[in-house]
mmCIF file of the C-alpha atoms, coordinates in Angstrom:
data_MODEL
# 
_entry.id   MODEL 
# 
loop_
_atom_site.group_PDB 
_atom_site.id 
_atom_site.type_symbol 
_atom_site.label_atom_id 
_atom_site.label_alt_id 
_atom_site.label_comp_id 
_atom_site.label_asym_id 
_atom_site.label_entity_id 
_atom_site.label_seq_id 
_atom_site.pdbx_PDB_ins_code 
_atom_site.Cartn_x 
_atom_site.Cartn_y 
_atom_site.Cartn_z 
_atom_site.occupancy 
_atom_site.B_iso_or_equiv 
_atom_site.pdbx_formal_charge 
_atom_site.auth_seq_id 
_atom_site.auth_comp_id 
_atom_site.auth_asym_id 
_atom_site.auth_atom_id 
_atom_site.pdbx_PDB_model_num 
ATOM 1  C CA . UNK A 1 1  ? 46.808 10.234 -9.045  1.00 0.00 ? 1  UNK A CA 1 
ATOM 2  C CA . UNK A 1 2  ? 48.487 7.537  -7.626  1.00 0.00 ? 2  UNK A CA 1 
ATOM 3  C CA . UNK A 1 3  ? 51.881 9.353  -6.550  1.00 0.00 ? 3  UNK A CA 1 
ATOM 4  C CA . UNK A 1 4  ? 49.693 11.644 -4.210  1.00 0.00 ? 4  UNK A CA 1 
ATOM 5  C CA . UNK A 1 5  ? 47.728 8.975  -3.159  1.00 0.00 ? 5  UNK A CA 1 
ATOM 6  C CA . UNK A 1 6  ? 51.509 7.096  -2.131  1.00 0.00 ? 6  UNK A CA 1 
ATOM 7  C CA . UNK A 1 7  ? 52.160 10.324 -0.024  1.00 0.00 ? 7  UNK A CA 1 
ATOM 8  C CA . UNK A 1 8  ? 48.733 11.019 1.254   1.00 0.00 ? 8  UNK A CA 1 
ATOM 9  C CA . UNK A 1 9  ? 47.499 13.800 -1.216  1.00 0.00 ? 9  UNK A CA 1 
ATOM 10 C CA . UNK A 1 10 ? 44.851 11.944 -2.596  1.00 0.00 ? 10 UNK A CA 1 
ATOM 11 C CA . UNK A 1 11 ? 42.050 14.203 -2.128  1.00 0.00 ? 11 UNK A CA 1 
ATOM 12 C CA . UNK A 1 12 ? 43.935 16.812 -4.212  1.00 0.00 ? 12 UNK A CA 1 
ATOM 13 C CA . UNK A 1 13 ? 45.905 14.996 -6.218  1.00 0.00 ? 13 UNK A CA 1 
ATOM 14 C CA . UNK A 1 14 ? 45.846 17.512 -9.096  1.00 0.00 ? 14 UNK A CA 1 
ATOM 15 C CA . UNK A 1 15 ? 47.174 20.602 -6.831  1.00 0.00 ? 15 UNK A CA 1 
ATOM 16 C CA . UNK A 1 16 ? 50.045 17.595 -5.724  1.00 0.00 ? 16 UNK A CA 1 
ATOM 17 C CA . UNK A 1 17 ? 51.179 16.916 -9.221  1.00 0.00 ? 17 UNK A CA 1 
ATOM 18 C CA . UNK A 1 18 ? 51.031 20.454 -10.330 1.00 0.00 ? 18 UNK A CA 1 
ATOM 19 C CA . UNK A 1 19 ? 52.606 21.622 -7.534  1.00 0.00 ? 19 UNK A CA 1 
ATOM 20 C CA . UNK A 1 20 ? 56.270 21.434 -8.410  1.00 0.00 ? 20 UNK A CA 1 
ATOM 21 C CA . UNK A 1 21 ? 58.430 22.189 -5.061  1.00 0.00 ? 21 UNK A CA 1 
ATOM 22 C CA . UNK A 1 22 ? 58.940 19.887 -2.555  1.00 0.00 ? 22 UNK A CA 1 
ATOM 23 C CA . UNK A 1 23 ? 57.869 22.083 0.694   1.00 0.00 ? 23 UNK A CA 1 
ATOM 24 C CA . UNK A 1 24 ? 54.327 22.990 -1.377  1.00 0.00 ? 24 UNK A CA 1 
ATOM 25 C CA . UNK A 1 25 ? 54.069 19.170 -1.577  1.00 0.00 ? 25 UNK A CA 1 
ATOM 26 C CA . UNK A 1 26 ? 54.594 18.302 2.068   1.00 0.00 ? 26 UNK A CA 1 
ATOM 27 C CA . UNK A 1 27 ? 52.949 21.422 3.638   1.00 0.00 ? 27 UNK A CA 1 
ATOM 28 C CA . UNK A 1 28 ? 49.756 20.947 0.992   1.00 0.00 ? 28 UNK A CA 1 
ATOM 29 C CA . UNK A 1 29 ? 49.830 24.668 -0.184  1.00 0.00 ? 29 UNK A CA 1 
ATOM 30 C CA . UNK A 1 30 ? 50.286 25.955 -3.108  1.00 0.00 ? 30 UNK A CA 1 
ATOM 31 C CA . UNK A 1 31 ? 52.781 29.018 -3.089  1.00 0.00 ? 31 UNK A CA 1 
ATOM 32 C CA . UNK A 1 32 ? 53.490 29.649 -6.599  1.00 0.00 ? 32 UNK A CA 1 
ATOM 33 C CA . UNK A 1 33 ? 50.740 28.888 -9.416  1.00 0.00 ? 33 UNK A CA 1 
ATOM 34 C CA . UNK A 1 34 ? 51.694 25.589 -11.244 1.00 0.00 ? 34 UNK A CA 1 
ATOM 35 C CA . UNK A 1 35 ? 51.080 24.995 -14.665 1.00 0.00 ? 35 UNK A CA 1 
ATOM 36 C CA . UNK A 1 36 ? 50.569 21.992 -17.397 1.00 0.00 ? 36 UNK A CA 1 
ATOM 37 C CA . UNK A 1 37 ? 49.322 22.101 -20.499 1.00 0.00 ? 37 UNK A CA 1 
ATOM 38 C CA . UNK A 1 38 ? 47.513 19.277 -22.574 1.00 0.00 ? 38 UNK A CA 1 
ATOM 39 C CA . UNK A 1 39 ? 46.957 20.534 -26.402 1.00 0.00 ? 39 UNK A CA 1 
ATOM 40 C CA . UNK A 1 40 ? 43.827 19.364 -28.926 1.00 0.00 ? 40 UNK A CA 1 
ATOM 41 C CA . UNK A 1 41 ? 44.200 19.427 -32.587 1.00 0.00 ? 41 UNK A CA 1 
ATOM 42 C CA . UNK A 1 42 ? 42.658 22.979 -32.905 1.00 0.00 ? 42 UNK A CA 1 
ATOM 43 C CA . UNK A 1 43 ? 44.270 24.858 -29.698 1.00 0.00 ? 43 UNK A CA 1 
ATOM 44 C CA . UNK A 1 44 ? 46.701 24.192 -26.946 1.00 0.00 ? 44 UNK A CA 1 
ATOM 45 C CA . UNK A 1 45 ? 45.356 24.563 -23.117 1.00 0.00 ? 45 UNK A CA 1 
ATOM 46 C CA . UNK A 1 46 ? 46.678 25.180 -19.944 1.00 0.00 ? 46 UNK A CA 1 
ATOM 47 C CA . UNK A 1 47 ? 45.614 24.611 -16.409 1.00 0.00 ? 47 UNK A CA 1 
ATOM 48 C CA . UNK A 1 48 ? 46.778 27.286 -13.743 1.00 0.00 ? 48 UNK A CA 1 
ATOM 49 C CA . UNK A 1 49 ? 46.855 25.945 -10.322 1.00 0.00 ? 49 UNK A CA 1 
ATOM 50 C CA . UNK A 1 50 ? 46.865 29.307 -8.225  1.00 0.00 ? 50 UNK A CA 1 
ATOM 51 C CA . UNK A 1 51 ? 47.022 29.480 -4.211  1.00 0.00 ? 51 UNK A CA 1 
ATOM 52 C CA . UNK A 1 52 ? 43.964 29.621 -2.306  1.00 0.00 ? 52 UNK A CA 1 
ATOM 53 C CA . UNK A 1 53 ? 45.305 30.323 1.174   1.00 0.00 ? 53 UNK A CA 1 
ATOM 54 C CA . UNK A 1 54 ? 44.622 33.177 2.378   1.00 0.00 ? 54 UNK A CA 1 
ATOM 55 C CA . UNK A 1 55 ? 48.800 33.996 3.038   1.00 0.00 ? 55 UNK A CA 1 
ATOM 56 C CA . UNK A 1 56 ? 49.062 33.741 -0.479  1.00 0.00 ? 56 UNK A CA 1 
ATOM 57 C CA . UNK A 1 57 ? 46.418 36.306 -2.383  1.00 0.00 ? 57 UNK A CA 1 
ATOM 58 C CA . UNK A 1 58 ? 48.569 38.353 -4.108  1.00 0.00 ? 58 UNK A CA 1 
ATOM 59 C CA . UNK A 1 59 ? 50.563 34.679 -6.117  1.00 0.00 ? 59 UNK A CA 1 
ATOM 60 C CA . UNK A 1 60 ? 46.748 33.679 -6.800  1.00 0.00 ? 60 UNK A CA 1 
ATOM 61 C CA . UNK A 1 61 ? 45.831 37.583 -8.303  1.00 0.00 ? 61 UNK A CA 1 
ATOM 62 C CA . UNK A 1 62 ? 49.253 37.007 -10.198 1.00 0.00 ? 62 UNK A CA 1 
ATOM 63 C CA . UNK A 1 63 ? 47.970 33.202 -11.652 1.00 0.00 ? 63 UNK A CA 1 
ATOM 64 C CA . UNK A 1 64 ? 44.502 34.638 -12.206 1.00 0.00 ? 64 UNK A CA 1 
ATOM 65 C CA . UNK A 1 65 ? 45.668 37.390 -14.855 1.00 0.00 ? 65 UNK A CA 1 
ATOM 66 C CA . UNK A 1 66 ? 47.215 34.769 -17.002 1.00 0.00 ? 66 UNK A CA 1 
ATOM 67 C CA . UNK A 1 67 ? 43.916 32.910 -17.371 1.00 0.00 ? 67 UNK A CA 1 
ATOM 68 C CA . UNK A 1 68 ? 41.377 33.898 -19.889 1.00 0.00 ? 68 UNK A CA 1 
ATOM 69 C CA . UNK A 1 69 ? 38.564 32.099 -18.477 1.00 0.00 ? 69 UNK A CA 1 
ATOM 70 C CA . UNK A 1 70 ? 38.880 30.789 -14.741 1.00 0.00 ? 70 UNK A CA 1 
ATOM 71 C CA . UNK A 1 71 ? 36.899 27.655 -12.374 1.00 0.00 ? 71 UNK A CA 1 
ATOM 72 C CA . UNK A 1 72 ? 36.908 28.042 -8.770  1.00 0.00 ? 72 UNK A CA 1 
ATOM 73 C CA . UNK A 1 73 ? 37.214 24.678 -6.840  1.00 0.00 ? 73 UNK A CA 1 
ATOM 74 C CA . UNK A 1 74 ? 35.909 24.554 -3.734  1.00 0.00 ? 74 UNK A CA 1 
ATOM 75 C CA . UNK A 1 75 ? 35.973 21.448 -1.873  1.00 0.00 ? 75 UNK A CA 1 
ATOM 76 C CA . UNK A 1 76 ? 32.529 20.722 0.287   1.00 0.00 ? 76 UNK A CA 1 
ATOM 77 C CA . UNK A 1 77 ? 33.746 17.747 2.738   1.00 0.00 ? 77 UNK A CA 1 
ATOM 78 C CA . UNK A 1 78 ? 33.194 18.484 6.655   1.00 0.00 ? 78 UNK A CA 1 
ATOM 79 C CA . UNK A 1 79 ? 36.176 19.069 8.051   1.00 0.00 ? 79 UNK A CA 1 
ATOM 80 C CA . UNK A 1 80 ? 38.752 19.506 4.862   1.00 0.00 ? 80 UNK A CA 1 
ATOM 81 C CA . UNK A 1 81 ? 41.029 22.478 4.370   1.00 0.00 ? 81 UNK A CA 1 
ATOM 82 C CA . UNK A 1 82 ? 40.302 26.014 6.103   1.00 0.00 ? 82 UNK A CA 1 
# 
């Protein structure tokens, strides 16, 4: 959280660290879906960060068939993204 915060990302600071190029970072897009994975005793997880711009439907459709369950995030501040 606090390396996006450093370069002005903190309001998505999760799409910043999963986003792993350099240009996705500055521009604050996601092109390609970024991954992690955190595992429990019992199972392993990982998160999918797919794009959400509209430029970029078919990487998201791509991310989204990976993913057995899915959460849409939709930020609700005035004024913030598209």
């Amino acid at each position: 959280h606090r390396l996006a915060a450093q370069n002005g990302r903190d309001s998505w600071w999760l799409a910043y660290l999963l986003d792993q190029d350099e240009d996705e970072r500055a521009k604050g897009k996601t092109v390609e879906c970024g991954k992690a994975y955190f595992p429990t005793q019992s199972k392993q997880y990982t998160i999918l960060d797919a794009p959400g711009h509209l430029h970029y439907v078919p990487n998201m459709i791509i991310g989204a068939t990976q993913a057995d369950i899915a959460l849409l995030v939709i930020s609700a501040r005035k004024g913030e993204f598209e």
